[in-house]
C-alpha positions in Angstrom: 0.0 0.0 0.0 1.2 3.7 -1.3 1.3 6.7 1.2 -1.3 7.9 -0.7 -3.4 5.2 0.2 -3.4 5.5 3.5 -3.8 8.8 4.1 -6.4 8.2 1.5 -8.1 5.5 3.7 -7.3 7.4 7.0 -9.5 10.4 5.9 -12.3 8.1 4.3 -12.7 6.4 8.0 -12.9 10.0 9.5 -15.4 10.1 7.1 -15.1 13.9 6.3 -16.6 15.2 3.2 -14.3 18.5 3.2 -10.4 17.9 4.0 -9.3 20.2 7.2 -6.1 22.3 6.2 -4.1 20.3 8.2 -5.2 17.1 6.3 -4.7 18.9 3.0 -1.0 19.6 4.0 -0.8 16.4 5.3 -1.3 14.4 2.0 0.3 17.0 -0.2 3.4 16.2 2.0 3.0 12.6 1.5 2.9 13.4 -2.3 5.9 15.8 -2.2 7.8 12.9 0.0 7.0 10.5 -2.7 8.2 12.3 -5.8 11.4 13.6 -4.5 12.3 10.2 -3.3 11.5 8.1 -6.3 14.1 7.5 -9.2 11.6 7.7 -11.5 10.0 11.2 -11.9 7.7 9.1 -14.4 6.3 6.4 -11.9 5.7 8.4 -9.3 3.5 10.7 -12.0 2.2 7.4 -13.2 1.4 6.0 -9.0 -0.5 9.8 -8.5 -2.4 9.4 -11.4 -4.0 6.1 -10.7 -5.1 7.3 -7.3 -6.5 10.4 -8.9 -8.9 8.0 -11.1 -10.2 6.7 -8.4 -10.6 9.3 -5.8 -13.3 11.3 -4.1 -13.7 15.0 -5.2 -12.2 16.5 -2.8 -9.5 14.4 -2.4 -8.6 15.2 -6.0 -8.7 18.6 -5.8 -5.3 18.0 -3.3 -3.8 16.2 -5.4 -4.3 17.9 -8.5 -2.3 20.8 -6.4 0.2 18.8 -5.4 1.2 17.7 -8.8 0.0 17.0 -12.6 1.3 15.0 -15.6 0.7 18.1 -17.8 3.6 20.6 -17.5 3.2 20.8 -13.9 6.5 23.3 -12.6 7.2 21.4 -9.5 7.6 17.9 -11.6 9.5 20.3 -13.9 11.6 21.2 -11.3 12.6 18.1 -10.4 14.0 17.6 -13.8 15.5 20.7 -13.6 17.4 19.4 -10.5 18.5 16.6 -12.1 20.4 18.2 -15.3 21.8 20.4 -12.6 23.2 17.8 -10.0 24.4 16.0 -13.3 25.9 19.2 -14.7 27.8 19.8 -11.4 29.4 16.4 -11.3 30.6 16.7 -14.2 32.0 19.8 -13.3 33.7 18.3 -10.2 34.8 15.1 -12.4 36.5 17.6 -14.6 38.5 19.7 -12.4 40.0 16.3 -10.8 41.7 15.6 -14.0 42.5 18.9 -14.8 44.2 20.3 -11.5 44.0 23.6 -9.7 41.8 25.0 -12.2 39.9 28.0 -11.2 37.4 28.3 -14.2 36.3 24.8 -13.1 35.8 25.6 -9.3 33.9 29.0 -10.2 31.7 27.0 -12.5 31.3 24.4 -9.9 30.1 27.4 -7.7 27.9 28.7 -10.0 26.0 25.2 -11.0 25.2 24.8 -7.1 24.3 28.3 -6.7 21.2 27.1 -9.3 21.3 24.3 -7.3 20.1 26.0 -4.5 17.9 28.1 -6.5 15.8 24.9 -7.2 15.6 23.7 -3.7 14.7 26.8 -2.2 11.9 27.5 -4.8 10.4 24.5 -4.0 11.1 23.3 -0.6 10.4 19.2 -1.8 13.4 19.3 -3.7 16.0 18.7 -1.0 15.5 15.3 -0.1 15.4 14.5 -4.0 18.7 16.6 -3.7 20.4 14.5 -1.4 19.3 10.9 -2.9 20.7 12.3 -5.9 24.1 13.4 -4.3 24.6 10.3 -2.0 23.7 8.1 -5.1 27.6 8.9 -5.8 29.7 6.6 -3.7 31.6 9.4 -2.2 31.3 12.9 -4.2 34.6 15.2 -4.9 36.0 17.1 -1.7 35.4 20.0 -3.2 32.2 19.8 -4.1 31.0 18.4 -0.6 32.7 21.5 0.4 30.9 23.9 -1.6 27.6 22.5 -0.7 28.6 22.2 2.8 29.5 26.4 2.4 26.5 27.0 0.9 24.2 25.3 3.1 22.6 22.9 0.6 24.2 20.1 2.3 26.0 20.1 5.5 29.1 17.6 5.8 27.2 15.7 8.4 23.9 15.8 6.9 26.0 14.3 4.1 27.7 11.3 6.4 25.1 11.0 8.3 22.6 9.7 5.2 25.8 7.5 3.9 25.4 5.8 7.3 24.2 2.5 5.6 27.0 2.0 2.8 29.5 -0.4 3.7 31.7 1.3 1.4 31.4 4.7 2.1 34.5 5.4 4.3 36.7 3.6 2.7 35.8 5.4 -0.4 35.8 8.8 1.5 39.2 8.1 2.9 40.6 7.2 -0.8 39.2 10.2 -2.2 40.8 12.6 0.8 44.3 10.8 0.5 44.0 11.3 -3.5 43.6 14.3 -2.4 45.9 15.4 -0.4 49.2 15.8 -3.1 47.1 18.6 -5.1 44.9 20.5 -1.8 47.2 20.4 1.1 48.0 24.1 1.3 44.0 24.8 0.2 42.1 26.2 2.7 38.7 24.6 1.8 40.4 21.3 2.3 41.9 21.5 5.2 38.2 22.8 6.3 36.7 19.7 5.2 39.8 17.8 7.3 39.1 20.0 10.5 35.6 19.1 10.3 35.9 15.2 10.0 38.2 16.2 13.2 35.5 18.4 15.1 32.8 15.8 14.3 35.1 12.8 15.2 35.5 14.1 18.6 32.1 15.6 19.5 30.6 15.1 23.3 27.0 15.1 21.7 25.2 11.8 22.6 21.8 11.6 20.6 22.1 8.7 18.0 22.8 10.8 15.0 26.0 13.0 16.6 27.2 9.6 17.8 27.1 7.5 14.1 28.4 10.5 12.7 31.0 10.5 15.3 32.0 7.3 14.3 31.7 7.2 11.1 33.9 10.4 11.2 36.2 8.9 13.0 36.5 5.6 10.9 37.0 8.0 7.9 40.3 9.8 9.5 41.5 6.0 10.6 41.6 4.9 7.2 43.0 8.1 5.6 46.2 8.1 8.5 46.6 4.1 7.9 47.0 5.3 4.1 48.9 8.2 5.1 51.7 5.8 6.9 51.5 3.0 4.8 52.6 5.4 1.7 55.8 7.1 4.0 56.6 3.9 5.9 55.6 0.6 3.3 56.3 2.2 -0.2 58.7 4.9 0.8 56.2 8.1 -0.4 56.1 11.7 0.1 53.1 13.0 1.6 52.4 16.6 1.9 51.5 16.9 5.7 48.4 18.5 6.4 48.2 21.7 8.7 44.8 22.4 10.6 46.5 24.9 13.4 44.7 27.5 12.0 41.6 26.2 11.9 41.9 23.4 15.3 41.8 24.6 18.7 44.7 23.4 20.1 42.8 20.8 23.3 41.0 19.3 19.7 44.8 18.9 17.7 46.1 17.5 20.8 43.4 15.3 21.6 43.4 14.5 17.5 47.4 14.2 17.8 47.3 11.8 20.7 44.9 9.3 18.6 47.0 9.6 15.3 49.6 8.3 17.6 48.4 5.6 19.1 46.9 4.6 15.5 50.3 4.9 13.5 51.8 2.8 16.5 50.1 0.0 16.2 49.3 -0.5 12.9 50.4 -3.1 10.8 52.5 -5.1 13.9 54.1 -7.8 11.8 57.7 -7.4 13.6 58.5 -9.7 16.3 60.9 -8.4 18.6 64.2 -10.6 17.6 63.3 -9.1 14.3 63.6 -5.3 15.4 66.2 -6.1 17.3 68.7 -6.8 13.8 67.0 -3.9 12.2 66.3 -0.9 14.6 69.8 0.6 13.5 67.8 1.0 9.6 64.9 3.2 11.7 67.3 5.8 13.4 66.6 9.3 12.8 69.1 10.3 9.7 68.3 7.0 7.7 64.3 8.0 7.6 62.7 9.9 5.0 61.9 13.4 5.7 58.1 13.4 4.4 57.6 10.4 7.8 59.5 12.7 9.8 57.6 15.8 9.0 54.6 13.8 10.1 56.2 12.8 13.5 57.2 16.3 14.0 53.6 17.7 13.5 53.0 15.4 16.4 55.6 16.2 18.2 54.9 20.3 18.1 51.5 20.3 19.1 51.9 18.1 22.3 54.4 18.3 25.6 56.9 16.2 25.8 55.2 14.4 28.7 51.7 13.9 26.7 54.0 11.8 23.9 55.5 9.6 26.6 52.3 9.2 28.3 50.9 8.7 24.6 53.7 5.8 24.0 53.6 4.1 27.2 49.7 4.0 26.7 49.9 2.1 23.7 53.0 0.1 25.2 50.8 -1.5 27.6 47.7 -2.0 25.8 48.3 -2.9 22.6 50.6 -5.2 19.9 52.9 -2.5 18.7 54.6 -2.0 14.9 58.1 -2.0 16.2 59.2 0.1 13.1 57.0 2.8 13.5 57.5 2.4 17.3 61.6 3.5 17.2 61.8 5.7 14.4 59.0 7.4 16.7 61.0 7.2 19.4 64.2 8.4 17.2 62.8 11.4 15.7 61.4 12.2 19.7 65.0 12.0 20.7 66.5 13.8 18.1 64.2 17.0 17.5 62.8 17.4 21.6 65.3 17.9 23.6 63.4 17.2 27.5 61.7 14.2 25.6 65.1 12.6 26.2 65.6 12.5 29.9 62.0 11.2 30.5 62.4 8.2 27.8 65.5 7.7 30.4 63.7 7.9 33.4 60.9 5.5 31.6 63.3 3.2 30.5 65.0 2.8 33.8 61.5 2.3 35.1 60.5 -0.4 32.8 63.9 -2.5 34.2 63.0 -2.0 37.8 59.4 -3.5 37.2 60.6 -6.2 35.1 63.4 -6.7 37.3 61.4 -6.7 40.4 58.6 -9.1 38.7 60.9 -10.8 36.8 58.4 -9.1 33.5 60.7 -10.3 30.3 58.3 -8.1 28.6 59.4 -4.8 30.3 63.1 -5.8 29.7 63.1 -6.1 26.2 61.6 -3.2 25.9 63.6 -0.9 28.0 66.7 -2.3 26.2 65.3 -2.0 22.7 64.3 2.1 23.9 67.6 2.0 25.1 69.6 1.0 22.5 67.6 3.3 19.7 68.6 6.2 22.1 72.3 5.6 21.6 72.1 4.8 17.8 71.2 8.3 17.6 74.1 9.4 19.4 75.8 11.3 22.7 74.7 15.0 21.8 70.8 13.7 22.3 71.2 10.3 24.5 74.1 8.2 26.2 76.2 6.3 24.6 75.4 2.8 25.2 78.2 1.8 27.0 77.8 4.5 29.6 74.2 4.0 30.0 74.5 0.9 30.8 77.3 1.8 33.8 75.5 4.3 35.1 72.6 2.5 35.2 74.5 -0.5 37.1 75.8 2.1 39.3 72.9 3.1 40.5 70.8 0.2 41.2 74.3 -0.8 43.3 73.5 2.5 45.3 70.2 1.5 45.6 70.8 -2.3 46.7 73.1 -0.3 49.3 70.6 2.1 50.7 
């Protein structure tokens, strides 16, 4: 049974012979909801004008005003909306192949600007709008941006109805990284970026806030697993993305602190024996600057004591990529100067517990810490040697005491 038929049959066992206003708007609502929504302007037409065949008067005289097969403007429209949201992908299509070009973005302004002329002239329109949108798998950043800007469709309102594709972040995330090499420095994508941030980390708790949450969130996982497997996997340069200007900086810290704990333990294939033959290949000089500009971003916005805190959080909770663990740890070492005396102090730490509770675990890892210290020399960390006496030293003074 069609909407229309059960309004239809809701007002016939009211039995009214004249439709209140209420009722009138009502049903001509139902109409409207069913047009926009359907694919095909021409069965929806087709659905309407059955019922109006075998309607009362009065009910016919609504629908008649709601729509018409003959020339009707708001079935027009519809059309209309169509050419345009075609027109505009098109658009958006074109300027990915042909980079940076301004005529395209002005035009792609322009198209939604008609765009928006549509909806607003007939108010029905926008949830035919957005069926036609989120029929994409994931539209151009720059688009969603636009319509985002110009309030036709709100970067939330947009996840938020891609809730039920399995497919959508994935494809999201693909299109931000692909992205990334030709907008980094723009400052409508790093808008889009600080949004998937803001939303990603909201407090709101009513269902929709919380899927978009973590949809949002999903999104930025997959684009930073890309983002590392390109520097650390296929040896890629990746423009690093700047939101201070647009992030408070409690949101890029709490945003920083998660990218962390991400990058560290993704991907952990290394067993320990192997990192041990190959943490001297992950010392500061021998990695590529595009992973280290990455770590540094990380490394700027937080205190030294929020990235140890950070580390030793994922330490103990999680299976750790070892690789991405010490050149972490390297380029800590190497470009913050405090952060070296409390890795010390946290290494020395992790030897007393495992000493004390005889924890190989804590062992390892203190002497893996310690020796990727001294690879990177005695102008930033102890040489091995003397680390190690000092540290024998002073558990003797201790033993003492």
């Amino acid at each position: 049974m069609s909407a229309f038929q059960e309004i239809i049959g809701s007002v016939s066992r009211q039995k009214e012979e004249v439709l209140s206003q209420e009722s009138r708007d009502e049903l001509k609502d139902a109409v409207l909801q069913l047009v926009s929504y359907h694919y095909d302007n021409t069965v929806a037409v087709s659905e309407v004008t059955d019922l109006l065949a075998s309607s009362s008067h009065d009910i016919k005289g609504v629908l008649k005003s709601c729509i018409s097969v003959d020339n009707n403007p708001e079935t027009g429209s519809l059309h209309m909306l169509e050419d345009c949201v075609s027109a505009v992908l098109k658009l958006a299509e074109d300027m990915q192949s042909q980079n940076h070009n301004t005529d395209i973005k002005e035009k792609i302004i322009k198209q939604v600007l008609v765009i928006q002329e549509v909806v607003d002239r007939q108010a029905f329109n926008r949830p035919r709008l957005l069926n036609l949108l989120c029929n994409e798998m994931t539209l151009p950043v720059y688009l969603i941006w636009v319509l985002n800007k110009e309030a036709i469709m709100a970067l939330n309102t947009y996840i938020s109805f891609k809730n039920s594709s399995l497919d959508f972040a994935k494809a999201f995330a693909n299109e931000l990284f692909n992205s990334i090499s030709l907008y980094n420095e723009e400052s409508w994508f790093l808008e889009i970026l600080t949004q998937l941030v803001q939303s990603s980390l909201s407090v709101q708790k009513n269902t929709d806030s919380l899927n978009v949450k973590k949809i949002s969130k999903h999104i930025l996982e997959l684009l930073n697993q890309k983002i590392l497997d390109e520097l650390s996997l296929n040896g890629g340069i990746v423009k690093v993305l700047d939101l201070t200007k647009f992030c408070p900086v409690e949101m890029l810290k709490q945003y920083y602190q998660g990218l962390i704990s991400l990058w560290l333990a993704h991907r952990p294939v290394l067993k320990v024996a192997e990192a041990l033959k190959q943490q001297k290949d992950w010392i500061f000089s021998k990695l590529s600057p595009s992973l280290t500009q990455w770590y540094k971003q990380c490394l700027v916005t937080l205190e030294p004591l929020e990235v140890l805190e950070q580390l030793k959080f994922v330490m103990d909770s999680q299976e750790v990529n070892w690789q991405t663990v010490l050149s972490f740890l390297s380029t800590a070492v190497v470009c913050v100067p405090q952060f070296s005396d409390l890795v010390q102090d946290y290494i020395v730490s992790l030897l007393n517990e495992g000493l004390v509770s005889c924890n190989l675990e804590n062992l390892v890892i203190a002497f893996l810490f310690a020796r990727q210290g001294c690879y990177e020399g005695p102008h930033v960390f102890s040489s091995y040697p003397d680390w190690f006496q000092v540290l024998v030293l002073d558990r003797r003074k201790q033993s003492y005491l």
